[in-house]
C-alpha positions as CSV (number, residue, x, y, z in Angstrom):
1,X,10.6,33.7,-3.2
2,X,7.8,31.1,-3.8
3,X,8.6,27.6,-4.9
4,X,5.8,25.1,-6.5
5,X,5.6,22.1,-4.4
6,X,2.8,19.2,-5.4
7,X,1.1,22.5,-7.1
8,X,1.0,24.6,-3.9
9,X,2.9,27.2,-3.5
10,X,5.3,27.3,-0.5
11,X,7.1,30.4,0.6
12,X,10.8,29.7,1.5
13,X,12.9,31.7,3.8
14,X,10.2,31.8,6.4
15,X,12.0,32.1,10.1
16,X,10.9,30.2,13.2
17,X,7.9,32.3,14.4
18,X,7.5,34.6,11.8
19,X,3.8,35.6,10.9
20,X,2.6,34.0,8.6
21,X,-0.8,34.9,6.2
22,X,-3.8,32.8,6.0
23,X,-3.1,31.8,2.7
24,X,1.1,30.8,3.3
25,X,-0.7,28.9,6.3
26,X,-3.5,27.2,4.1
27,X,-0.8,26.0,1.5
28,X,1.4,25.1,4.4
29,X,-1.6,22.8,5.6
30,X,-2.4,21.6,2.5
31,X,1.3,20.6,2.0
32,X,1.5,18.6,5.0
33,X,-2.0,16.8,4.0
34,X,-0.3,15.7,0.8
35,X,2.7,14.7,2.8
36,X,0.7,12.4,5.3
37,X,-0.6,10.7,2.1
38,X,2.4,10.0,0.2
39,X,3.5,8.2,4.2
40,X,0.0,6.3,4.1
41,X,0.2,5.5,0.6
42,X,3.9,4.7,0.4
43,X,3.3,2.2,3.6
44,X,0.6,0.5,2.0
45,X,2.4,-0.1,-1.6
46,X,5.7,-1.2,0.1
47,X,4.3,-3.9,2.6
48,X,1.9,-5.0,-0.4
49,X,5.1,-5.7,-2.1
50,X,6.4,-7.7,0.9
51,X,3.1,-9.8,1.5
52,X,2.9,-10.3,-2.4
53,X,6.6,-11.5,-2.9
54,X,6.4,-13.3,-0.1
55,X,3.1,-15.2,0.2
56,X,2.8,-15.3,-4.0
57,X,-0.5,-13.9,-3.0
58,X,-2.6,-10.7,-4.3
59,X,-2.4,-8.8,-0.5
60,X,-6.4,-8.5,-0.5
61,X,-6.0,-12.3,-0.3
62,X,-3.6,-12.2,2.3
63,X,-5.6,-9.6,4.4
64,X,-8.5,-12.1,4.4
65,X,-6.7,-15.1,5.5
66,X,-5.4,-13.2,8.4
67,X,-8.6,-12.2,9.2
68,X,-10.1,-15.2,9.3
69,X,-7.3,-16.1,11.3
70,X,-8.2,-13.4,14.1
71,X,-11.8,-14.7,13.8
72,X,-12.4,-17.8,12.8
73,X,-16.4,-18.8,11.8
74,X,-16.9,-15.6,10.1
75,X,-19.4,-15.4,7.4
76,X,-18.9,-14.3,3.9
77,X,-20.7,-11.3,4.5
78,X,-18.8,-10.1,7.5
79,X,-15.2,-11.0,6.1
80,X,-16.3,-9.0,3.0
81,X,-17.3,-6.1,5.6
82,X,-14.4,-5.9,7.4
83,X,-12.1,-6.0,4.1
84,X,-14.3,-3.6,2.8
85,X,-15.3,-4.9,-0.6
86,X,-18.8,-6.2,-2.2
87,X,-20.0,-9.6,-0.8
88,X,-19.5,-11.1,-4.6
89,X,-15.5,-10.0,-4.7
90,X,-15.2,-11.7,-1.5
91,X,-16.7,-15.4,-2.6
92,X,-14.0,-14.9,-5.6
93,X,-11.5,-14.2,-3.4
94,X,-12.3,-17.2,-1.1
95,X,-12.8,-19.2,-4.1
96,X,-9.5,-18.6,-4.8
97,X,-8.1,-19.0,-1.5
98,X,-9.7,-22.3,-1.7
99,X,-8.4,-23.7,-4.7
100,X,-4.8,-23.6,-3.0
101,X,-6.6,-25.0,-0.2
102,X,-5.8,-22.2,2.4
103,X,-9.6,-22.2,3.6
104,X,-12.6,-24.4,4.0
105,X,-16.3,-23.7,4.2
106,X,-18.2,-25.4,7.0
107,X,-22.0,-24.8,6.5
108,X,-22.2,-26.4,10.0
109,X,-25.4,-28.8,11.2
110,X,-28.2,-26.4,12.4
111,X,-28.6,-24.0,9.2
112,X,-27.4,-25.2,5.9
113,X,-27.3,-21.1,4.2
114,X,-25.0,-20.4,6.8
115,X,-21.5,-20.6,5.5
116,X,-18.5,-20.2,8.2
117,X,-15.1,-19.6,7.1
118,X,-11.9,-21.0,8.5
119,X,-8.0,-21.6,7.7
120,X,-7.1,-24.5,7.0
121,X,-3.7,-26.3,8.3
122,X,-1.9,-25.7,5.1
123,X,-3.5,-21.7,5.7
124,X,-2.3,-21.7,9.0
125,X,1.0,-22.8,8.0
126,X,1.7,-20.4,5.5
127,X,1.1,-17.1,8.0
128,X,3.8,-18.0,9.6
129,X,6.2,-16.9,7.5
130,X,3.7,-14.0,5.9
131,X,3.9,-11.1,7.1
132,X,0.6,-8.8,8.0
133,X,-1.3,-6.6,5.5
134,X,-1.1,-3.3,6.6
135,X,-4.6,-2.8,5.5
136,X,-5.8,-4.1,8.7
137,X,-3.3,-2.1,10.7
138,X,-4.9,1.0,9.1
139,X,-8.2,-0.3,9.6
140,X,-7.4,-1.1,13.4
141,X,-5.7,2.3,13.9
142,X,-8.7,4.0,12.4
143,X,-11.0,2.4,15.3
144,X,-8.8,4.7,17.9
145,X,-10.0,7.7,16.7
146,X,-13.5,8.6,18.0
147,X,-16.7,8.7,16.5
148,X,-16.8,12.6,15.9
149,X,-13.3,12.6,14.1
150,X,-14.1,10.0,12.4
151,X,-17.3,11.4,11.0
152,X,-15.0,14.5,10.2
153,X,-12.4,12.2,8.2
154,X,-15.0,10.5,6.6
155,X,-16.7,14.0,5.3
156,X,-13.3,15.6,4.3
157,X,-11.9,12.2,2.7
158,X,-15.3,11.8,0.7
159,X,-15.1,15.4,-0.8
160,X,-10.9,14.7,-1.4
161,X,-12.0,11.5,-3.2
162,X,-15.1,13.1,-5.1
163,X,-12.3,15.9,-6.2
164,X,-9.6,13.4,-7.7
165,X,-12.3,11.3,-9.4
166,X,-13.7,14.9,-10.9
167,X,-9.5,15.7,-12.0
168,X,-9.2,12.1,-13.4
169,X,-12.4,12.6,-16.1
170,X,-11.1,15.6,-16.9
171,X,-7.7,14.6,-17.7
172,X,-5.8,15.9,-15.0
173,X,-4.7,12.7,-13.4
């Protein structure tokens, strides 16, 4: 008997060891895929929760004032690289941040374009108590893997994402 799982089909009453076809083990694959991204996505949504509830910031904004904790002096461009966004969403987001005056530009002495980035006390203060992004623990656990595999994720990602952006404009979102 076949039951629909996630819209794969999963054969049940399989033993321990029992052949299996190419296509039970291709949908058992595929299963498993969508199960490591329910984990990955679930992780990301619940500690967003806690860093949003607790901090009373967006997590992106949180992300970056850890960050800039980890390396103090970055520029604009190379906090905006390592969160992964476009240079012009990062000055609003540091905009922001500055406002509540959690960080301060320093264009330092030698070149006035250069803009460094830093916490201030009040930022410093208030990662204390806030717990880390889990962004950046993805990120940093992504820079295990090796350069081949992640050339390979990258590939296989890509064509996942192309394919859910295809479903979405066709209505199957």
């Amino acid at each position: 008997m076949e039951q629909q799982v996630g819209g794969l089909r999963q054969e049940e009453g399989k033993r321990p060891g029992e052949k299996r076809s190419n296509t039970d083990e291709k949908n058992q694959r595929a299963l498993n895929i969508l199960r490591s991204l329910r984990e990955i996505s679930s992780f990301l949504q619940g500690n967003a929760k806690l860093v949003e509830v607790q901090s009373q910031l967006n997590p992106l904004l949180a992300w970056g004032m850890w960050e800039l904790h980890d390396n103090p002096g970055l520029k604009v461009s190379e906090l905006a690289d390592t969160l992964v966004i476009h240079k012009s969403t990062c000055s609003n987001m540091l905009n922001k941040l500055q406002k509540k005056n959690l960080v301060y530009k320093d264009r330092g002495n030698q070149d006035q374009r250069v803009v460094r980035l830093y916490l201030t006390g009040e930022g410093t203060q208030m990662l204390e108590t806030m717990p880390r992004p889990d962004q950046g623990a993805i990120a940093r656990a992504l820079h295990d893997f090796s350069a081949a595999d992640l050339a390979e994720m990258e590939k296989i990602l890509g064509r996942l994402a192309s394919a859910t952006h295809t479903a979405k404009d066709e209505g199957e979102a």
